[in-house]
C-alpha positions in Angstrom: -25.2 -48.6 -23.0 -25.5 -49.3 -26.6 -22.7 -50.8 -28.4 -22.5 -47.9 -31.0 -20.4 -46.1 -28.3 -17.4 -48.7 -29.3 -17.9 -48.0 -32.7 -15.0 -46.3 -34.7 -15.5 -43.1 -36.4 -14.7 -44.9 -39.8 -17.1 -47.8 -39.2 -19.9 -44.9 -38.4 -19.4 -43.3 -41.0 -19.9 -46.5 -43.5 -22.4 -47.2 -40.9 -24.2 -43.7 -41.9 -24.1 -44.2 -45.8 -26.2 -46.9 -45.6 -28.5 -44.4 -45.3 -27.7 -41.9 -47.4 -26.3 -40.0 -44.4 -23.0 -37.4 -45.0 -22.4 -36.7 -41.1 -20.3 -33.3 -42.9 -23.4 -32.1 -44.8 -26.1 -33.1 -42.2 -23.8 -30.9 -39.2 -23.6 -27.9 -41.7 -26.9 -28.4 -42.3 -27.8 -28.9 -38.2 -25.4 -25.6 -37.7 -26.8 -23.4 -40.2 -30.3 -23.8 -38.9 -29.6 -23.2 -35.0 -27.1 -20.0 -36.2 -30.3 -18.5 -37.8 -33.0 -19.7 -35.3 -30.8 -17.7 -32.1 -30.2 -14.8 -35.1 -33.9 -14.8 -35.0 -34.5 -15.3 -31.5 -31.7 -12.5 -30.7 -32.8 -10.3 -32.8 -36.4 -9.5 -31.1 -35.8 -10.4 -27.6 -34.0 -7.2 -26.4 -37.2 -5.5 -27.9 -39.9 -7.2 -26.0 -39.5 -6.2 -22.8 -40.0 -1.7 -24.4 -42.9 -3.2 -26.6 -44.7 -4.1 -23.3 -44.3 -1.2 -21.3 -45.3 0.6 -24.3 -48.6 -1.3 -24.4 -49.4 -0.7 -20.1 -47.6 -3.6 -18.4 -46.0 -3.2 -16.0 -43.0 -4.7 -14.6 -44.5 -7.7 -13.0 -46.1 -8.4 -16.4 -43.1 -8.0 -18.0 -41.1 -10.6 -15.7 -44.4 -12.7 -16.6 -43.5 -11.9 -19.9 -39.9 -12.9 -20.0 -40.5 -16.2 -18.4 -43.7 -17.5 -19.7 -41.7 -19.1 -22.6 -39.3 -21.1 -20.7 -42.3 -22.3 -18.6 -44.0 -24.0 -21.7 -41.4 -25.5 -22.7 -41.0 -27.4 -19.8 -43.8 -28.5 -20.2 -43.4 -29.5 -23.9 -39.8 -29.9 -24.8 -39.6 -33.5 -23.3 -43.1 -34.3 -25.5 -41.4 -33.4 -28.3 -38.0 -35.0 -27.7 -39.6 -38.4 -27.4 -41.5 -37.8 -30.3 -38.6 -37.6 -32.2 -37.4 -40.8 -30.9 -40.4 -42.5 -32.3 -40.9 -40.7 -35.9 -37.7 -39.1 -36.4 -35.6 -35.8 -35.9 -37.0 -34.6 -39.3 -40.6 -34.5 -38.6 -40.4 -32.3 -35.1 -37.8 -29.8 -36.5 -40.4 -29.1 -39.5 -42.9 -28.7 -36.7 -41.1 -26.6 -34.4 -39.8 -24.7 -36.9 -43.0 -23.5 -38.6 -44.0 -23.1 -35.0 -41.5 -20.7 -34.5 -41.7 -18.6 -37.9 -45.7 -18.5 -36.6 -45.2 -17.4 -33.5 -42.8 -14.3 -34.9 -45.4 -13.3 -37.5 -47.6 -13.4 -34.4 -45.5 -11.0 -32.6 -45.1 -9.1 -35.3 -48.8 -8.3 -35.9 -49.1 -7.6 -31.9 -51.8 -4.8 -30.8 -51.6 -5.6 -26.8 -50.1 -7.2 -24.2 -52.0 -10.1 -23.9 -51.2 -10.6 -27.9 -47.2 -10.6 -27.3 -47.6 -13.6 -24.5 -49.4 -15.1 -26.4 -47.1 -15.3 -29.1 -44.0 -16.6 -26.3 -46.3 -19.1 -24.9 -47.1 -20.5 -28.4 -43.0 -20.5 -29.3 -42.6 -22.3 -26.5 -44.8 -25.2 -26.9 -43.4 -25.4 -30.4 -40.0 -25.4 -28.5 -38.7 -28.8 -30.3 -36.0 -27.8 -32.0 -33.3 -27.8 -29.7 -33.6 -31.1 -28.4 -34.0 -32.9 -31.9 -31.0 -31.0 -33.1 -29.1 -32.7 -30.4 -30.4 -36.0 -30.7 -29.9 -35.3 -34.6 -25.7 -34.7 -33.3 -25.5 -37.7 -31.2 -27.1 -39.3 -34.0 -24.1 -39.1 -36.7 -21.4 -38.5 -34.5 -19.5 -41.2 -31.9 -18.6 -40.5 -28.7 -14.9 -40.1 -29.6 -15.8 -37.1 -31.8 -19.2 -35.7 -30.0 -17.9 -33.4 -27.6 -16.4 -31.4 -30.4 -19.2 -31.8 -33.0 -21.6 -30.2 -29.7 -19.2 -27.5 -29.4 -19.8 -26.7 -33.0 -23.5 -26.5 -32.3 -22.6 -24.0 -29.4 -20.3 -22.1 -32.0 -23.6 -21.9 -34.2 -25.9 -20.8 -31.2 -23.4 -18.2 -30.3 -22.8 -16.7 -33.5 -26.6 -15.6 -34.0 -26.6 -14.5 -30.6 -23.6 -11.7 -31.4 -25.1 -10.8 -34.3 -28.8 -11.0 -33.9 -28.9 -7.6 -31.0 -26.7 -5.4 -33.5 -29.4 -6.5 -36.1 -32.6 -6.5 -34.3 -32.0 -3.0 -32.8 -31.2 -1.1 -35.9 -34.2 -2.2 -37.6 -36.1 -1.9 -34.7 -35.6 1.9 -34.6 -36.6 2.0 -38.2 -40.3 0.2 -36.6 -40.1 -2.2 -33.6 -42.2 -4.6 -35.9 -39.8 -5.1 -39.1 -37.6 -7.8 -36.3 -40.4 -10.0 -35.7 -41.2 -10.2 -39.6 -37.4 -10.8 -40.8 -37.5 -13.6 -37.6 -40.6 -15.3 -38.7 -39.0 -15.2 -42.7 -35.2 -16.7 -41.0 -37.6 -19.6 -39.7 -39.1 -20.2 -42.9 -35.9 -20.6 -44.6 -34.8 -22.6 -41.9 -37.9 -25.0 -42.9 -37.3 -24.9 -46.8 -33.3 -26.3 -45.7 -34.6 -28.7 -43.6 -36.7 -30.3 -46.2 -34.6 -30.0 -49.2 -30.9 -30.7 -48.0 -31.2 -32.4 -44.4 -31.7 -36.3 -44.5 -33.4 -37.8 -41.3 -30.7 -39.4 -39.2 -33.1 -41.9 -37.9 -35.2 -43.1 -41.0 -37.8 -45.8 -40.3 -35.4 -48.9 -41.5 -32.4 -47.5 -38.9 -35.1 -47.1 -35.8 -36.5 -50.4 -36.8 -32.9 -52.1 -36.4 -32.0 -50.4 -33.2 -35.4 -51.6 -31.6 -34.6 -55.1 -32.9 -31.4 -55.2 -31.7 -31.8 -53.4 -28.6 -34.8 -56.0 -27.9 -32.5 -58.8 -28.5 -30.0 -57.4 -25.8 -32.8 -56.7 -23.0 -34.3 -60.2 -23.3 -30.5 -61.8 -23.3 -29.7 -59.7 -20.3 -33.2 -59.2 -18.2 -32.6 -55.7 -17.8 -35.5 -53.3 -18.2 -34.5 -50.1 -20.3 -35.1 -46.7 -18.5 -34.0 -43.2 -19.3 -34.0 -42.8 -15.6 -30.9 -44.7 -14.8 -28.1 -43.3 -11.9 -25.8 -41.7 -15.2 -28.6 -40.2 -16.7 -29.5 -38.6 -13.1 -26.2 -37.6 -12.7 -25.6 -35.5 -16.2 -29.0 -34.1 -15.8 -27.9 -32.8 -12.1 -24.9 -31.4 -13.8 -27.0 -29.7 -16.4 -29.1 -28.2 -14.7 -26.5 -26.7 -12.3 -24.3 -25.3 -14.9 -27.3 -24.0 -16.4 -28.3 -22.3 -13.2 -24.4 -20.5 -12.4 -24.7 -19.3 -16.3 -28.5 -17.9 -16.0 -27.6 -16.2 -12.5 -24.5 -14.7 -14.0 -25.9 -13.5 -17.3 -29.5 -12.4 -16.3 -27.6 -9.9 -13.7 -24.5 -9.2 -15.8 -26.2 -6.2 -17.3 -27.4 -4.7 -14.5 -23.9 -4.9 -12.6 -21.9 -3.6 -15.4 -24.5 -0.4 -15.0 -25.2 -0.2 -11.5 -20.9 -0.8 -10.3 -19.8 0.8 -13.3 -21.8 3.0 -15.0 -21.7 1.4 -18.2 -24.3 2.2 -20.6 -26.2 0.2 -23.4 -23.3 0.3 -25.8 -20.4 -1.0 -23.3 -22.7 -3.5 -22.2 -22.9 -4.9 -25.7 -19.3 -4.2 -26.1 -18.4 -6.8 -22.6 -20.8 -9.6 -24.4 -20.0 -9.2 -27.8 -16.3 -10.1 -26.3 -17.7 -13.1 -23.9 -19.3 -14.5 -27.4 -16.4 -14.2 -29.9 -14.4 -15.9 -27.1 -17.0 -18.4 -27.4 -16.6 -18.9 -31.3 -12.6 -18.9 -31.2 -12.6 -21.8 -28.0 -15.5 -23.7 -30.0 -14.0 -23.2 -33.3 -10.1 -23.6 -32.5 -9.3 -24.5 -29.2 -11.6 -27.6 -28.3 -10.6 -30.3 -30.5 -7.0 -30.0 -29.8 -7.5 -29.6 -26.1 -9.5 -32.8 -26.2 -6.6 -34.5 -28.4 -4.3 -33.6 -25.6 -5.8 -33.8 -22.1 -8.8 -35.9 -23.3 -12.5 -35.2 -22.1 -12.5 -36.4 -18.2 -9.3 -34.3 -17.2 -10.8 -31.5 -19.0 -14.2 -31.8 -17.7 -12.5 -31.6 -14.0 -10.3 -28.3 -15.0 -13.7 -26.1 -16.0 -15.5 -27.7 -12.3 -12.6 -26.2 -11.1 -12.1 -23.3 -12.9 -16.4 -22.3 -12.7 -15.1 -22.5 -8.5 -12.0 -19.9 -8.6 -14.0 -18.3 -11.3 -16.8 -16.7 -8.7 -14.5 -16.6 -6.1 -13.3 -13.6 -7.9 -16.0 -12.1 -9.3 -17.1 -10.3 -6.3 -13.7 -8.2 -6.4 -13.3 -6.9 -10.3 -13.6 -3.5 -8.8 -11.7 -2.0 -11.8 -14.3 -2.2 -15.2 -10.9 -3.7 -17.0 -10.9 -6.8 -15.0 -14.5 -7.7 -16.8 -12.7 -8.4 -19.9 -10.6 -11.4 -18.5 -13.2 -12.5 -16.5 -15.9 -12.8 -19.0 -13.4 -14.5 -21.2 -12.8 -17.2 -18.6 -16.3 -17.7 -18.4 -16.7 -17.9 -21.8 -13.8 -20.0 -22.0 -15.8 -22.3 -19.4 -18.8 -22.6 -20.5 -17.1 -23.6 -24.1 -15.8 -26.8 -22.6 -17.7 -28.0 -20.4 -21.2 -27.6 -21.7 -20.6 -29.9 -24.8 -18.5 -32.3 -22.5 -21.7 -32.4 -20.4 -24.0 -32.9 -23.0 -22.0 -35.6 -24.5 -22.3 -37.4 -21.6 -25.8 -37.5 -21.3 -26.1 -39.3 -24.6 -23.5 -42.1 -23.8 -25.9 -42.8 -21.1 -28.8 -43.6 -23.3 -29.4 -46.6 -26.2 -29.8 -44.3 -29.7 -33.8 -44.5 -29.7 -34.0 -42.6 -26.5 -31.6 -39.5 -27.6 -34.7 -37.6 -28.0 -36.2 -37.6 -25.2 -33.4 -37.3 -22.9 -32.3 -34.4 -24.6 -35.7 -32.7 -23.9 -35.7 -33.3 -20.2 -32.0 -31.6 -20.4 -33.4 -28.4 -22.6 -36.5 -28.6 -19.4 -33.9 -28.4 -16.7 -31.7 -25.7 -18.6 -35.8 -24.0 -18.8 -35.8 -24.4 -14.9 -33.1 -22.8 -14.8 -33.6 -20.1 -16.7 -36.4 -19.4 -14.7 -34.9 -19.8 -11.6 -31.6 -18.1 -11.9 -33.1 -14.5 -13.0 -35.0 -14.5 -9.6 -32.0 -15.2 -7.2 -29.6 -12.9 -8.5 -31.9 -10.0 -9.2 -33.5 -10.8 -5.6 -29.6 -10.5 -4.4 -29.4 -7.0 -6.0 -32.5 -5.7 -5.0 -31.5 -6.7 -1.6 -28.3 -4.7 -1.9 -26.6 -7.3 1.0 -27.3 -9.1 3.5 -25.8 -9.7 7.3 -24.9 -12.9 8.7 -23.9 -12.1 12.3 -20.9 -10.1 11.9 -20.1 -11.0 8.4 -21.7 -8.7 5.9 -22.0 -9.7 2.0 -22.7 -7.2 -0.6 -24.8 -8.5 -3.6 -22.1 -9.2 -5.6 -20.8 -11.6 -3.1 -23.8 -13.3 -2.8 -24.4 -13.7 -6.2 -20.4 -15.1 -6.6 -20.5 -17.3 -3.5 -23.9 -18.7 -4.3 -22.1 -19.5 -7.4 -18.9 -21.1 -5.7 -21.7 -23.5 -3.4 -23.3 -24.4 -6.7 -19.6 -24.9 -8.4 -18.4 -26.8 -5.7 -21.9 -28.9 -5.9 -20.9 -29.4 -9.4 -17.5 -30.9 -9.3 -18.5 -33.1 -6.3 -21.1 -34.6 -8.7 -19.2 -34.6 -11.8 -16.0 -36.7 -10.1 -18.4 -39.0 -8.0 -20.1 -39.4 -11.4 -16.6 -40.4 -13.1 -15.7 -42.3 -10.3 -18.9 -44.6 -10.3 -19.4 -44.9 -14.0 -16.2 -46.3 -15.4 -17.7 -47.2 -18.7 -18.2 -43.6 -19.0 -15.0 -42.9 -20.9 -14.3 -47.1 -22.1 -13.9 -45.5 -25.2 -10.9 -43.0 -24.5 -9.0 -46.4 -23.4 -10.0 -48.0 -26.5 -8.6 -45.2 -28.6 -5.0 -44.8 -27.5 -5.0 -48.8 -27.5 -5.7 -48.2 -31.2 -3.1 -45.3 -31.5 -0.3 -47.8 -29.8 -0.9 -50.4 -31.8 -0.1 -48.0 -35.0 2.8 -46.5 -33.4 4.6 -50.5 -32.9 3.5 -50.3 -36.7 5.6 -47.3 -38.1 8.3 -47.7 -35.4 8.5 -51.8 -37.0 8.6 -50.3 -40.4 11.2 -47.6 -39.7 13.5 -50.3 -38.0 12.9 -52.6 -41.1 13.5 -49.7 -43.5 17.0 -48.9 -41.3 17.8 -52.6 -41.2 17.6 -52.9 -45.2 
């Protein structure tokens, strides 16, 4: 682990401004552009699936359709990320963004099926921009102050998402193919902010010193670096499980709230344009003083928790009101522990290998993505299922499959805490700090009274 991690906020900061680096501007500048890449991507996603059937696919092709994106990127996400390790965040966010603005005029100009997956599978394999983003966070930020920074990212994410179906479906009555164009221009905007206000967080002098000095430490100590290491296994585990309860939840959500409710298009939007403003008010308000509080492990081991009872429950909202607490919980959840998650994966890492650890998270939250969809619509389709004289209805099976993976979770999140100590060195380091200026002002208050 490198030792940046024991590095105060202050001293990174000065650290930063030797190269030119304002962490406040380059985070705006990180937030702005994933707000309007998911505005973009929200905008013409609920479209796709009624421009395909329109153009004869059935709906097969359209599942092929849906998914065909997350399967390139796992195939080039990780290429990417470690690219960035080697030349810089700067480089591969120019890259994937005018890969993205390309593939939307793409989509835009569509005239069959075969045109529109072409256009995912191209967006895909320009799929870079996530995990330089993050690398770009862990980059400016310490560990002391990165859970919160990655929430902000969330915040950012989230916010596009609300707004970006609202959008995307007024224009599209207007013509399904005005979306893809405004998209493709958001991208291009995206690329003219990146070059003109973002600096690159690791510039060739800064990746130059870390490889010296992270050189110096392997031949003092004999250890070999690797990504693949038993805390980077871990987080990933984690990831990729979270990732999985959150695609199995939301993938179905819609087709629940319809088929036990009878909610239509507009209530739909109604229940997850609540889940996501809960999202920005946790991310925006609640997080940092939470942290400040209960600190990151005991709050990492509250949302395992929480994700359990969570599922445990959601088979029995048999009134539609109980979705609006629930989906605020869940929101709620996935606020916290997400970011916490992601933090962790960095502290695992030395700073020239954020990249492409980040990239092999963004493929297993892919997997997921891919995965998840097909259990819990399988579950549905099913309708229940009998296990000698026990019977589950889908909604049980898609909750308790959830409560198994939940319960998989926290068992590897505490045996994680448990076996990696160093994990949270920093947290002790911190309120060591914060006593020793307490004896400070309580010595100069006693002085003051004594005078």
């Amino acid at each position: 682990m490198s030792s940046d991690n024991y590095r105060s906020n202050e001293e990174h900061l000065e650290y930063l401004g030797k190269f030119k680096i304002n962490q406040r501007y380059a985070l705006f500048t990180i937030i702005l552009c994933i707000l309007l890449d998911s505005f973009g991507y929200s905008m013409v996603m609920p479209l796709l699936p009624g421009i395909a059937k329109d153009f004869g696919a059935s709906d097969l092709m359209v599942g092929i359709l849906i998914s065909s994106n997350a399967l390139s990127a796992l195939i080039f996400v990780p290429i990417w990320g470690k690219l960035s390790d080697k030349y810089g965040r700067k480089p591969i966010l120019l890259i994937s963004q005018a890969g993205t603005a390309l593939a939307f005029f793409m989509l835009g100009l569509s005239n069959s099926y075969y045109f529109i997956l072409f256009g995912r599978i191209l967006d895909g394999t320009f799929g870079g921009q996530i995990p330089a983003i993050r690398a770009y966070v862990t980059d400016v930020t310490t560990p002391q102050t990165r859970a919160s920074h990655m929430s902000k990212f969330m915040v950012g994410y989230t916010g596009g998402m609300i707004a970006g179906p609202i959008i995307g479906g007024t224009l599209g009555v207007i013509n399904w193919r005005i979306p893809f164009f405004v998209a493709s221009t958001l991208s291009v905007f995206t690329i003219f902010l990146t070059i003109i206000i973002l600096v690159e967080s690791m510039p060739k002098e800064r990746r130059v010193e870390i490889r010296q000095r992270l050189q110096s430490v392997q031949v003092n100590s004999g250890n070999k670096r690797s990504i693949w290491n038993g805390e980077v296994i871990s987080r990933l585990v984690q990831t990729f499980l979270i990732s999985l309860i959150s695609s199995m939840f939301m993938s179905s959500y819609a087709l629940v709230l319809n088929k036990r409710y009878g909610a239509d298009a507009s209530v739909i939007g109604l229940v997850m344009a609540v889940a996501g403003v809960g999202l920005l008010i946790y991310g925006l308000i609640l997080i940092r003083p939470l942290l400040r509080k209960l600190g990151e492990k005991r709050i990492l081991i509250i949302t395992f928790v929480l994700a359990i009872i969570t599922f445990i429950i959601y088979p029995y909202l048999y009134e539609f009101w109980m979705v609006f607490p629930f989906v605020l919980v869940f929101a709620f959840m996935l606020a916290l522990m997400r970011p916490l998650i992601s933090a962790n994966i960095t502290k695992a890492v030395d700073p020239d290998q954020q990249g492409v650890v980040s990239g092999w998270a963004i493929n297993l939250q892919a997997s997921s993505q891919v995965l998840g969809p097909l259990i819990s619509t399988a579950f549905l389709q099913m309708g229940g299922l009998a296990i000698s004289v026990i019977y589950l209805d889908s909604y049980e099976l898609i909750g308790f499959m959830n409560v198994i993976l939940a319960i998989i979770l926290l068992i590897v999140g505490y045996l994680d805490i448990k076996l990696h100590p160093k994990l949270y060195a920093y947290d002790k380091i911190r309120r060591k700090r914060l006593a020793v200026i307490k004896r400070r002002v309580q010595n100069k208050e006693k002085q003051e009274i004594e005078e």
